[in-house]
N, C-alpha and C positions, 0 to 999 in steps of 0.2 A: 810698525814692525820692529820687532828688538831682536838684534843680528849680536851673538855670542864669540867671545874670544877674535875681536877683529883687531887685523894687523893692520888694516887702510881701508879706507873709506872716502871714494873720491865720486860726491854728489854733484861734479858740473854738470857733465852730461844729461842728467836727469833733469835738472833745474834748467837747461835749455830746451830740453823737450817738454819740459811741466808747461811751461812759457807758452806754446801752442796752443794750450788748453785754459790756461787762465789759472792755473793752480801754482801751487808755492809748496816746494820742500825744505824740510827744514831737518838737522842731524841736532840731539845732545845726549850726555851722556845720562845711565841710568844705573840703578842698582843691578841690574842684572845684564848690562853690556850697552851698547850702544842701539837708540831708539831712531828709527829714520820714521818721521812722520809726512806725508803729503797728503795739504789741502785741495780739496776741488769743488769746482760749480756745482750746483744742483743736476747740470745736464750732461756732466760726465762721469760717467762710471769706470772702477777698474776691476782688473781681472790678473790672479797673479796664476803661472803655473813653474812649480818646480821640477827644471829640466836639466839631470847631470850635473846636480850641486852649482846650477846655475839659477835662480829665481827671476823670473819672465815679467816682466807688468807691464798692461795693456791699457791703454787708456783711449775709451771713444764715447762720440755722443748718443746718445740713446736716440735720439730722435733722427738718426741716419743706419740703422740697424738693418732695414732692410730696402734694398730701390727696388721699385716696379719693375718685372719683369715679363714681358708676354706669354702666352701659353705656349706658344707654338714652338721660341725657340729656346723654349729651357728644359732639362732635365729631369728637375725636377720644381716642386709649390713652393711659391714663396710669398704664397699668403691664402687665406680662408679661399676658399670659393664661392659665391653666393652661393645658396639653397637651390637645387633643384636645374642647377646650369648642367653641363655635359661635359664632361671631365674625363673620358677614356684613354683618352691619348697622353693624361699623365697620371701616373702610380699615384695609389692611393697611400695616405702615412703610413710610415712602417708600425708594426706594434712594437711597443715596449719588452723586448723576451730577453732569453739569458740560454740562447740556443748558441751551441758549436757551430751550427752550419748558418751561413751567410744566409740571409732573407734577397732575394732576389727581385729587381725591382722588372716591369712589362719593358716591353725594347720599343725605342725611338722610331726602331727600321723594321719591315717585318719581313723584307727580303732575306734569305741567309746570303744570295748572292755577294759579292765584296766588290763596290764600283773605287776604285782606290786613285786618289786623285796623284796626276801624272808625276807630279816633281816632288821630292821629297825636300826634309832643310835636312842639314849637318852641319854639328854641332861638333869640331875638330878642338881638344885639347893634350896638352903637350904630356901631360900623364891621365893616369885612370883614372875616372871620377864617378861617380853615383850618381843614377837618374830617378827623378820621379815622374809622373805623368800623370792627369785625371783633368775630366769634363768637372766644371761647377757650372751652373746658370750656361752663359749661352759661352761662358770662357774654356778658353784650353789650358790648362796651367802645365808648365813644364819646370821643375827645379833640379839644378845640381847644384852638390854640394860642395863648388869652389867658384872662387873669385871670378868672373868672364877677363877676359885677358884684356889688353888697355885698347888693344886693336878694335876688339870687339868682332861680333859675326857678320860683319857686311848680308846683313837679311834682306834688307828693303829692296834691294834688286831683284832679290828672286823669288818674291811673291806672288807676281805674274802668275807661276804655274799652280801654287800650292791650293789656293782656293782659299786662302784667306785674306783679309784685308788691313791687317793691323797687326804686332809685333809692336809690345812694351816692355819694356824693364822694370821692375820693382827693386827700391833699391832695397838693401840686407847686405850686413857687412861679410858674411861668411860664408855668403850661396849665393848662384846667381837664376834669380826667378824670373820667368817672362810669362807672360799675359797674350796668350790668342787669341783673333779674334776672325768669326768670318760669317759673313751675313746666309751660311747655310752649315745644317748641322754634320758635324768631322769629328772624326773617331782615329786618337793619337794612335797609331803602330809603333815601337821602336825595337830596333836591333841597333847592334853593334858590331863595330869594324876597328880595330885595333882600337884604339881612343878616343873613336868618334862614336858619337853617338846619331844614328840615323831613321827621321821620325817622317812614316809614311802617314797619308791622313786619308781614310775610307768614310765611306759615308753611312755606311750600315754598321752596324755589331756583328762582330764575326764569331766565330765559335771560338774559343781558348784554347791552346797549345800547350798550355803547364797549369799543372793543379792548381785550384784555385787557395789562396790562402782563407785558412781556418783558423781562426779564434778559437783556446781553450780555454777552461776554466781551470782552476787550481787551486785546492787549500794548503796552506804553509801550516807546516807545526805548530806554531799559536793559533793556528783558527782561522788567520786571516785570508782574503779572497784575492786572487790577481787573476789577471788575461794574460795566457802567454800565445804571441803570435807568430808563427813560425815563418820563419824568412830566412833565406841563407844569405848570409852577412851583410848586414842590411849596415848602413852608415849610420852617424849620427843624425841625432832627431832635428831637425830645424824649426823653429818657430816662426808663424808667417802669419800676417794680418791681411785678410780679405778685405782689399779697399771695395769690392763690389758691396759685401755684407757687412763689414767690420765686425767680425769675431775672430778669433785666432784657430789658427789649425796648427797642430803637429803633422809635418809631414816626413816620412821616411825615407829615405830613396835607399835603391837597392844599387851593385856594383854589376848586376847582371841581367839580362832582360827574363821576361817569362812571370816571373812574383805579382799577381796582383791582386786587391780584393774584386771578384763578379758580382758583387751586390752589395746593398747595403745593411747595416749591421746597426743597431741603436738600442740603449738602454739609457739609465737614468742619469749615468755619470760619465758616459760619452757616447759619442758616436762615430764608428770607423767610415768613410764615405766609400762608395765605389771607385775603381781606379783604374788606369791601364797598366801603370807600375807602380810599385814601392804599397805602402800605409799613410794613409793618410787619417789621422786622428780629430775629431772638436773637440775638445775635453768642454764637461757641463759642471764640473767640478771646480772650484779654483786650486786644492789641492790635488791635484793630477799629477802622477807623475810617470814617465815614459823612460827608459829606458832602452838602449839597445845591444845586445848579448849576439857572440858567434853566431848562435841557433835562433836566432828572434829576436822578437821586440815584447818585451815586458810592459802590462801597465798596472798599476798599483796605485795605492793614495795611502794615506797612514789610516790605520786601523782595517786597511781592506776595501775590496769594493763591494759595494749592496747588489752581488750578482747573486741570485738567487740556482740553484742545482739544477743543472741540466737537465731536463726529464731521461728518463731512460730509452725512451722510443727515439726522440731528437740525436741521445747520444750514438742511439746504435746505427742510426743511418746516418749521421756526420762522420763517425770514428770512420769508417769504409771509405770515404772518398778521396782521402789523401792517399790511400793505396794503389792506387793505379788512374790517372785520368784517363778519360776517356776521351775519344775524337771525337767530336760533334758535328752534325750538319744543321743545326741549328741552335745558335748559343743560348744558354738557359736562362738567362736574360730576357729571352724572345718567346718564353712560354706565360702566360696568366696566369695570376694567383687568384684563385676562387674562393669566395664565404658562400654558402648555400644560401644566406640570407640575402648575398646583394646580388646573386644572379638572374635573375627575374629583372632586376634592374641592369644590368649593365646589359645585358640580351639584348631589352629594348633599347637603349643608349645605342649599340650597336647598329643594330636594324634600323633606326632614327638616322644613322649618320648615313649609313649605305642609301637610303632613297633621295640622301641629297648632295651624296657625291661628285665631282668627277670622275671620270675614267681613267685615271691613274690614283689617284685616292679610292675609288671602289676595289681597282685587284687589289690594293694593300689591305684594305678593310676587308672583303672576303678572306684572303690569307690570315689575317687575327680571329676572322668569325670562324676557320674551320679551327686553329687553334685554340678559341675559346672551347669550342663542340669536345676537343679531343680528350682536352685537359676535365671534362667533365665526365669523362667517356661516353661522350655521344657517338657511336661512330655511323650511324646513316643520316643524321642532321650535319657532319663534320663531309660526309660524302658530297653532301647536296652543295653546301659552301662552293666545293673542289670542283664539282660540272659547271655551275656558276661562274668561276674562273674560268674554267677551261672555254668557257664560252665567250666570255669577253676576251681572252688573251690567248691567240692560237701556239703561242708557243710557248706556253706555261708549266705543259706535260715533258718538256724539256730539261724542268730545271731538277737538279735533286732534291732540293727542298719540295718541290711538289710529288715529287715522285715516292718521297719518304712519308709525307702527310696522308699520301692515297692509299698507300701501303697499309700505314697503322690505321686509319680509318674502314678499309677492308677485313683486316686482321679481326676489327671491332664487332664489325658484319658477318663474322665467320666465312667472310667468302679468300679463303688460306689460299686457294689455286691461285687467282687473282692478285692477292696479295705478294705471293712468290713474284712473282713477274713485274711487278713496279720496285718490290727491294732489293729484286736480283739484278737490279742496275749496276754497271761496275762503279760508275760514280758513288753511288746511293755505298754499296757495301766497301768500297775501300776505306771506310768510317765505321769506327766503334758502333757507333749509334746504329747504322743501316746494317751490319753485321748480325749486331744484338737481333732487329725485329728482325731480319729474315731468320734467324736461327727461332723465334719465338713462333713467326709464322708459317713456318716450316713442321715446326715440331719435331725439330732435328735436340738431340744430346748437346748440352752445353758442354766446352771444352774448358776442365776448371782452372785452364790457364789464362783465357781471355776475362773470366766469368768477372774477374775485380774491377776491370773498367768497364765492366758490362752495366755492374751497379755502379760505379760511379754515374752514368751515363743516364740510369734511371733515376737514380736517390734526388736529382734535381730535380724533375717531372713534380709536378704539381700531382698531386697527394691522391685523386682518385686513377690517373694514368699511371701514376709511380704503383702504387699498388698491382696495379694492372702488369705490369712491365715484370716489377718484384713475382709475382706469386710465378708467372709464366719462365720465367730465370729459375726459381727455385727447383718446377719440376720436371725441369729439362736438365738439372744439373744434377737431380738426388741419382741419375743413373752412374754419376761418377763416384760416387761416395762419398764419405766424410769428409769431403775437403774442407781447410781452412775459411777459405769464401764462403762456399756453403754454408756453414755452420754460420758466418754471422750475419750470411742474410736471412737463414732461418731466424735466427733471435732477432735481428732487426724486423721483420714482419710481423713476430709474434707478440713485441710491443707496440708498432703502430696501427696494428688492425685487432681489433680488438671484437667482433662480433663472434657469433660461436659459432655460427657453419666455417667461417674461417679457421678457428681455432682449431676445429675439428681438422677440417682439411691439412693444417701445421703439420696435429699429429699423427695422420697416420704416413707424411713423407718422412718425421722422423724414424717412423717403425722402416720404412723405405731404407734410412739412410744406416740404424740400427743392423737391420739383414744384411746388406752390401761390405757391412764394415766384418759379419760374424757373429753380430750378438744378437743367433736367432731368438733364445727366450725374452730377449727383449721386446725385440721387434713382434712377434707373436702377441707378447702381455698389449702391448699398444694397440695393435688391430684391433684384438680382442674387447678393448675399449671402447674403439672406434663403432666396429661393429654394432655394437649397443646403442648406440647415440641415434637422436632423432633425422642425421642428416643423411637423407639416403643416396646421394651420389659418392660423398665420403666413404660409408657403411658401404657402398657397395665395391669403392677401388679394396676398401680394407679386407673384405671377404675374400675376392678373385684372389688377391696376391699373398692373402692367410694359407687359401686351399694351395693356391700354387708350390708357395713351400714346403708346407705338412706332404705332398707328394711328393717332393724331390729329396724331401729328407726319409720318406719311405715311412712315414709317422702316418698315411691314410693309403688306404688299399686305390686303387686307379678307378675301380665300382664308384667305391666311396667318391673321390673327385670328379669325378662323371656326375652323381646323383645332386654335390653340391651346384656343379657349374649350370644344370641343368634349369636349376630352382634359380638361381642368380639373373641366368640371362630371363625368365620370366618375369623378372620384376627389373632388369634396367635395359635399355634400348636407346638407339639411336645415337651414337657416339660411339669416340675412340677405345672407350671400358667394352662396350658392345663388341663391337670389334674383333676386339683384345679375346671377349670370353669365347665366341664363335669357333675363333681358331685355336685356341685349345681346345675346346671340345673337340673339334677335327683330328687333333694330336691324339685324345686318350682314346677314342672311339677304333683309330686305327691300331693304338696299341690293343685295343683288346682284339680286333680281329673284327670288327661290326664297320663292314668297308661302305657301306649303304648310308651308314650316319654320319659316317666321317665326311663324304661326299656330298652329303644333306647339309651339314653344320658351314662345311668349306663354301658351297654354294650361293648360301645365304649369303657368308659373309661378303663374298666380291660382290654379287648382285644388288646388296643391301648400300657397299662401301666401295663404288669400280675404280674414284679418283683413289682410293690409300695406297700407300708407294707401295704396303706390302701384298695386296691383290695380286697383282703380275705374277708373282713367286707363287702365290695361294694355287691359282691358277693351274702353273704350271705343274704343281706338287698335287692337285686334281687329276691331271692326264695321268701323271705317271703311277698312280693308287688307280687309277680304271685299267691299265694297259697291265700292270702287275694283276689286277685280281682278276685277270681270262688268262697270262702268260707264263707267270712263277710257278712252279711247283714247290714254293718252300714256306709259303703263306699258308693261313688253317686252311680246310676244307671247308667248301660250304658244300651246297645242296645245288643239282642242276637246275632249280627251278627257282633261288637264290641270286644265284650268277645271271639267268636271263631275266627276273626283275631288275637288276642293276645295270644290263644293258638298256633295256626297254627306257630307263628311266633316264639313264645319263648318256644315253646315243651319242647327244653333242659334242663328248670326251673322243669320239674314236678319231683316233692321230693320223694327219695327212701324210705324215713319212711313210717310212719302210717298214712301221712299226703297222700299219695298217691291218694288212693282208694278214698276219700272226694273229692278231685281236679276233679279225672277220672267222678265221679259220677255227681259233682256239673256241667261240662263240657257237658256229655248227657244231662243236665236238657237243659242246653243253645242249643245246637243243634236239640232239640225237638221243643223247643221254636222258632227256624229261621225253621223250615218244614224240619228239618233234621234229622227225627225221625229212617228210617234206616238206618244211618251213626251213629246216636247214639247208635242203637241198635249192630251194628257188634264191631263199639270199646267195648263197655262194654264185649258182647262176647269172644272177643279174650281177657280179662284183666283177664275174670271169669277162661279162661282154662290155664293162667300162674299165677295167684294165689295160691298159699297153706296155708295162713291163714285161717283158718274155718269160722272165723266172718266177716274179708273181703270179702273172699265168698259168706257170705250170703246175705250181702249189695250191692253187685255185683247184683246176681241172684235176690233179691228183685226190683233192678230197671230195671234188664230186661226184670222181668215180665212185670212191669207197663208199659213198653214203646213196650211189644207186645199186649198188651191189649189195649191201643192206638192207634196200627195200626191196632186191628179190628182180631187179631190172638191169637183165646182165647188156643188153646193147646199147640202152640209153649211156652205163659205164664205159662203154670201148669206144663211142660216139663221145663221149665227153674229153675221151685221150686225145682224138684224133683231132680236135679242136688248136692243140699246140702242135707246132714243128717240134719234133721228136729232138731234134737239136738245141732246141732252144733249153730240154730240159734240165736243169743242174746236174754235175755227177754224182752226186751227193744224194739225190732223188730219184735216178735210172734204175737202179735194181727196184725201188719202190713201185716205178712205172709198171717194171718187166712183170712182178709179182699181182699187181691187180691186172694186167693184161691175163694172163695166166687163168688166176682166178675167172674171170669174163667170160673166156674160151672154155674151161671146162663146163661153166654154169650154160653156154650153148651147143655143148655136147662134139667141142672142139676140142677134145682132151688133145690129140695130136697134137697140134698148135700151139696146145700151150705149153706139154713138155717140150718140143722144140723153142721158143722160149725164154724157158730159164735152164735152158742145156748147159751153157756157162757158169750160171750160178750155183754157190755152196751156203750152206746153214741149216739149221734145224729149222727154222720156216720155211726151208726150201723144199727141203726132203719132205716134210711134212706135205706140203704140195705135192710133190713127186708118189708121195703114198698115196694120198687120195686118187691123183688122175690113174696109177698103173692098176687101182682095186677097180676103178670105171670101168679101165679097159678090158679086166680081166687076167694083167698080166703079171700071175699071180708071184712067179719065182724074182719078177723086177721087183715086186710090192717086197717080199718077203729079204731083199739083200736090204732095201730100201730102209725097212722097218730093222735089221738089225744094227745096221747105223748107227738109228737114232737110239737103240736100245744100250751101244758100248760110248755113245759121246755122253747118256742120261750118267751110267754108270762111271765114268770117268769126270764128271764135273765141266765138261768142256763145255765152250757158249753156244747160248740160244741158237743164237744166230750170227751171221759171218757180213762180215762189209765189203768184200774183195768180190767186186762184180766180175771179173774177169776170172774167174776159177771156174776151168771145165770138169767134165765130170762123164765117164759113158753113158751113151745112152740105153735104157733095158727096155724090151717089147716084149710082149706076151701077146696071147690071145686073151680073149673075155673069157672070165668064169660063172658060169649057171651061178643063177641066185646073187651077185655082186649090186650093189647098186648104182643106179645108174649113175652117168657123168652129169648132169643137171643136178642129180642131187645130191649127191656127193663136195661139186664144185659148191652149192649154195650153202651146205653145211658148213663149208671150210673157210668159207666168206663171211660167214655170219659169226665164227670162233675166231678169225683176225681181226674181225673191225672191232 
């Protein structure tokens, strides 16, 4: 090594460390500065890295590179595994990539539950220092980045409770690093309390509380390549030699908790490790160089690093999840990464392990098999796992973590009722994650303010659930519009899914999000596209919500969208589109005035769909179109024989309220009207003798009369009055009574009676009464004042008729006149021109 422009050069220290190794350093000078040369044995190697114009050299034996470690309590491989052994329980090598987002390695624990062992250690120093923290092999590493004080932490006392058995120092002149150790596997926590640092130690993997740190890639204006890794003010880098492995790590510690990598990360010229705090770096390079900046940790080498271009799918679902974390109920960590090629295999590795379990190793192992199922989207193999458990563990359905697995494995099953009910845990939804699926299995509008941690929370998911999670985000969210979110988890889908019924499906939420935003001929041109394409669930959302707008923008007559939804729903069925079409057509049917289809189309739809949240409403907006189309007068006209098909058909519509009896009544009017007069008459009938309302009653027996006075049956009419207490009947309806009494009495030749009567009452219905009985009776000079009456109220404009039941009036008698017609028929003529 030749060291340029040096002021001093003081090789003892080296030359007593060489001395360890058997090597000999030697310094002279050279044409181009000073040459520091060190010789060494064949069986030691070195390793230099420069860190902050400091240059690092490592020297160890090769033949101590790696110790034996067991399967069970390590982490991660540290070494080959025979061929064909069983290897589930630890992560397979990570692949060599040059992705933003952290490779995630399977979890140690499959519990999300958190059993957190009782006593914590603290770590008190007299000012602020920097922590780091991370599992290797079966060690805890813990470093800060200052001296330990001469006191030191009096640990060994309080081990007892921590759950570990061991506490070492390594010594480092400028950090002070300790070595955990405990014959079961512990997962470091730490927070902070003024200057202390306080590390709780769980036995599971928990879910994350702070964004996970992301690796970016970067080109500098020459061209060259760096990782910049964002940390907020991360301290200097420390240099540290794994006496377990002897290779060296860069580790970072950070000044605040929360910063850590959730997985592991590796490429060809280093490796970032997973962590609980800070960066921990291997450099594979000897020129490595690490850096640490306000914003991050820089890594670089001269000429750049061989990080090859982020794909563009990787980048668009990494760049998202530094924007919002999300709360987990199970850390992503604790989900499996699947190859389609080694699944067949690991299934059975699985299934192999589970027949030869224990029973607390079996629910862990079930709990990964429903996770293996989900991560693949299996969701009724992932179900079956879940009874499985709940059958060996009675109180498994307890926990959110299971409650959230049954959920999306429901979700899978399309059984969504079901599914609501295990996510709407309060547990389960006080979490991002349980929020996310009940809103997905809901089928509820995303709120595009949650929507960022929503992806965050999916973008983890292994790649056929993430998709699964992504697509059902997208189209709960395109009803909010162009949001930010939206928009780049559209593009992040549209590079990682790449088939074309997907693609298809992209485009027409884009036309979705195009319309929402304004830009109908956009959104139109895109349909229009859609439309064409071989994919018919696509083609068919694109058509319904084409037509839907072309009629709201008044661009297709209501016929026209009618004729298209008609065609539509004949070629899709069975679904929320179905649905969806049904009840529009119920909307344009009524606007055209075709109250029979509308009822037909609404029908179907609740009958076809009873669980959809919108039925109830559907439902409701059914009664009130049958009780309008026998009681409005401001709807078209139909035909009487119209109106009683749509009774006949939709009966089940007639309303158990108040609105009842109006419906029953306005229904004889129409069956009178088609020559249905004794069919009218029997239904009212039998309505009048299961009635016990006194005023419905009297409404009743008021149109029974009329409609037997119509068929020419004046007593059965007065016998129909007499059925109510005369008290009971409305005021509002008394003169109506008085007037069919009337009528009755003259049709039985009671003309008397019946002008006594309506003695009290006034109107041109009256009088017109009063005319008829006084030409019965013959009395011809009453008929004749009677009839000029009616002749100066025609000529004056005055009303028909008069409301003021209490207006008297004299009474006029005559004799009968030769030739007059009789009171029978006179009264039936007159009965048959009112009704």
């Amino acid at each position: 090594m030749t060291f340029y422009a040096v002021d001093r050069l003081d090789i003892s220290q080296l030359r007593a460390a060489n001395s360890h190794c058997g090597g000999k350093a030697k310094v002279r000078a050279s044409k181009n500065g000073v040459l520091l040369t060190i010789e060494l044995p064949e069986n030691v190697e070195a390793r230099d890295v420069v860190l902050n114009d400091i240059l690092a050299i490592d020297l160890f034996h090769r033949v101590s590179l790696v110790k034996p470690q067991s399967v069970k309590n390590s982490t991660e491989k540290t070494g080959t595994p025979e061929e064909g052994s069983a290897q589930e329980l630890v992560p397979e090598p990570p692949e060599v990539i040059a992705s933003t987002q952290l490779a995630t390695q399977e979890p140690q624990a499959f519990n999300h539950t958190t059993e957190e062992i009782s006593q914590p250690l603290t770590f008190s120093w007299a000012q602020p220092v920097a922590a780091a923290a991370f599992r290797r092999g079966s060690s805890i590493w813990l470093l800060f980045d200052a001296v330990a004080p001469d006191h030191g932490f009096a640990l060994e006392q309080g081990l007892a409770g921590t759950g570990l058995t061991r506490v070492e120092q390594q010594p480092h002149p400028r950090a002070t690093i300790l070595q955990l150790s405990s014959n079961q596997t512990l997962y470091p926590r730490l927070v902070r309390n003024g200057n202390a640092w306080i590390i709780h130690f769980e036995q599971s993997l928990t879910a994350p509380t702070d964004p996970p740190v992301v690796a970016d890639r970067f080109e500098l204006e020459n061209g060259e390549t760096r990782l910049l890794i964002p940390v907020a003010e991360p301290a200097n880098p420390v240099l540290f030699t794994d006496p377990n492995v002897g290779d060296t790590l860069v580790i970072v510690p950070v000044r605040e908790p929360g910063a850590a990598t959730h997985g592991d990360f590796q490429m060809t010229e280093l490796h970032i490790l997973p962590t609980r705090l800070g960066v921990v770096i291997q450099p594979l390079a000897d020129d490595l160089r690490v850096r640490s900046f306000p914003d991050g940790v820089e890594v670089t080498r001269a000429g750049g690093l061989n990080v090859s271009r982020v794909p563009d799918a990787t980048r668009a679902m990494a760049l998202m999840q530094p924007a919002a974390e999300g709360r987990r109920i199970i850390a992503a960590e604790e989900w499996p990464r699947l190859k389609p090629s080694a699944f067949a295999g690991r299934l059975n590795d699985l299934s192999s392990r589970l027949s030869l379990a224990d029973t607390v190793n079996r629910r862990l192992l079930l709990r990964r098999l429903c996770q293996f199922y989900l991560a693949a989207g299996l969701g009724a193999e992932a179900a079956g796992a879940l009874d499985r458990l709940e059958a060996a563990d009675a109180n498994a359905s307890g926990d959110a973590s299971f409650l959230l697995l049954r959920g999306i494995a429901r979700y899978l099953n399309r059984r969504n009722d079901t599914a609501v009910t295990d996510l709407g845990d309060p547990e389960v939804i006080s979490t991002d994650e349980g929020a996310m699926w009940l809103a997905i299995a809901s089928g509820s509008d995303v709120d595009p303010a949650r929507l960022p941690a929503w992806i965050n929370v999916a973008a983890t998911y292994p790649p056929t659930l993430r998709d699964i999670a992504g697509r059902a985000l997208l189209e709960g969210a395109a009803a909010g519009g162009p949001a930010p979110a939206t928009i780049e988890l559209l593009t992040a889908l549209r590079l990682t899914i790449s088939d074309t019924s997907t693609q298809s499906w992209l485009d027409y939420l884009e036309g979705r999000l195009r319309a929402t935003a304004g830009d109908v001929d956009g959104a139109l041109a895109i349909w229009d596209g859609v439309v064409k394409t071989s994919e018919p669930a696509t083609s068919a959302r694109a058509e319904a919500d084409r037509v839907q707008l072309l009629h709201r923008l008044q661009r297709i007559s209501t016929l026209d969208a009618i004729k298209a939804y008609e065609l539509l729903q004949l070629i899709w069925r069975g679904d929320e589109l179905h649905f969806r079409i049904l009840n529009d057509l119920g909307r344009l049917y009524e606007e055209v005035g075709d109250y029979a289809a509308a009822l037909r189309s609404w029908r179907e739809a609740v009958s076809s769909y009873p669980s959809h949240k919108q039925s109830p409403a559907i439902t409701r907006g059914m009664l009130d179109l049958f009780v309008r189309t026998f009681t409005s007068k401001a709807g078209p006209a139909q035909s009487p024989w119209k109106s009683v098909a749509i009774y006949e058909e939709f009966k089940e519509l007639l309303p158990v309220d108040h609105r009842r009896t109006d419906v029953v009544i306005a229904y004889a009017d129409h069956l009178a009207a088609a020559g249905l007069t004794r069919q009218a008459t029997v239904m009212l009938e039998r309505a009048l003798a299961t009635s016990d309302a006194a005023d419905e009653r009297a409404k009743i027996a008021l149109k029974v009369a009329q409609l037997h006075l119509a068929d020419g049956q004046a007593d059965q009419a007065l016998a129909s009055l007499e059925m109510v207490d005369p008290q009971a009947i409305p005021q509002e309806l008394r003169r109506q009574q008085r007037m069919i009494t009337a009528r009755g009495l003259i049709a039985l030749d009671r003309t008397g009676d019946a002008l006594a009567t309506i003695s009290k009452d006034k109107g041109n219905d009256i009088d017109a009464l009063r005319l008829a009985a006084h030409q019965a009776l013959g009395h011809w000079s009453a008929a004749a004042a009677v009839d000029k009456q009616l002749e100066i109220r025609a000529m004056s404009g005055s009303p028909v008729s008069s409301s003021s039941p209490e207006d008297t009036e004299p009474s006029v008698q005559g004799s009968a006149a030769p030739g007059a017609p009789s009171g029978m028929e006179a009264g039936r003529a007159l009965s048959q021109l009112m009704i």
